[in-house]
C-alpha positions in Angstrom: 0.0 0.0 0.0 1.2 3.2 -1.2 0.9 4.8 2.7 3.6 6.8 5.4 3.5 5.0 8.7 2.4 8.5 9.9 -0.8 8.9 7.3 -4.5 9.1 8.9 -5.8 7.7 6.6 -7.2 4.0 6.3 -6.2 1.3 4.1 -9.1 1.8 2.2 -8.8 5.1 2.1 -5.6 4.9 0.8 -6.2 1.9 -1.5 -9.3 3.8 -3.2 -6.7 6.9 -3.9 -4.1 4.6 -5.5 -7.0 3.0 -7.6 -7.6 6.7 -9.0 -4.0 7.6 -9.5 -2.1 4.5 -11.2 -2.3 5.1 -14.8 -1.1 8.3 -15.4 1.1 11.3 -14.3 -0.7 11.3 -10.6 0.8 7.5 -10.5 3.8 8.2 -11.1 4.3 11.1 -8.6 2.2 9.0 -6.1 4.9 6.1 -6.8 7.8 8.8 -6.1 6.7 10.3 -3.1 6.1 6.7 -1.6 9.6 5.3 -2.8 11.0 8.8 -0.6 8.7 7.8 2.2 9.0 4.2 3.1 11.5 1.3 3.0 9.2 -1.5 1.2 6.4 -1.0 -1.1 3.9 -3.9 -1.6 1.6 -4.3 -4.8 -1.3 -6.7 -5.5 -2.5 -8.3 -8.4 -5.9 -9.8 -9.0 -3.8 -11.3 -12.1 -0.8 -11.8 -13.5 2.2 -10.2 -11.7 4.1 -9.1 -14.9 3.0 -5.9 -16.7 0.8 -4.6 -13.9 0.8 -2.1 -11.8 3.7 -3.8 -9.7 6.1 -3.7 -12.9 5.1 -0.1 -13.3 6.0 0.7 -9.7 9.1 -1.2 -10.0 9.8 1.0 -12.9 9.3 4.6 -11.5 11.3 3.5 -8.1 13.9 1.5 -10.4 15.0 4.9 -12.5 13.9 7.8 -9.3 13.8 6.5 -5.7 15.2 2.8 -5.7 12.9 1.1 -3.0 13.1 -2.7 -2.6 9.0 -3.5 -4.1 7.8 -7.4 -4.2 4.5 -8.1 -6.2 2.2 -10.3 -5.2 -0.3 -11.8 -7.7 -0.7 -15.0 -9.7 2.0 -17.0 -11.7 2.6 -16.3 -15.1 1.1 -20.0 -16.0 -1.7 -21.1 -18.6 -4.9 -21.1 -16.7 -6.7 -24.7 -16.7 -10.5 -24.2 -16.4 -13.7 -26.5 -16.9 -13.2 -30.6 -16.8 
């Protein structure tokens, strides 16, 4: 979660503001500031963990702030479904 140990707000709070601001400029500067404000940033997946918003975080902190950031999500692995 994109949040300072000293923030107010919730985590759903906070996860509703990073669900407005990951695409765009606002992501990126989002991504930034939380790179300069905490050790570890976590991301989520409901899919795949490659080419989300966890690579794009990895990214931005990569070329700005490096910050260690692990992804979480599911393995990059044909999906078996039905019989």
């Amino acid at each position: 979660m994109f949040r300072s140990p000293t923030s107010t707000k919730t985590d759903e709070e906070a996860g509703k503001e990073l669900a407005k601001k990951t695409a765009k400029e606002s992501g990126k500067e989002l991504a930034k500031k939380a790179a300069k404000e905490t050790k570890m940033i976590l991301t989520v997946e409901e899919h795949t963990k490659f080419g989300g918003l966890g690579s794009m975080v990895a990214q931005i902190t990569a070329a700005n702030h490096p910050t260690k950031v692990i992804n979480l999500g599911l393995p990059d692995t044909p999906a078996i479904s039905g019989k």
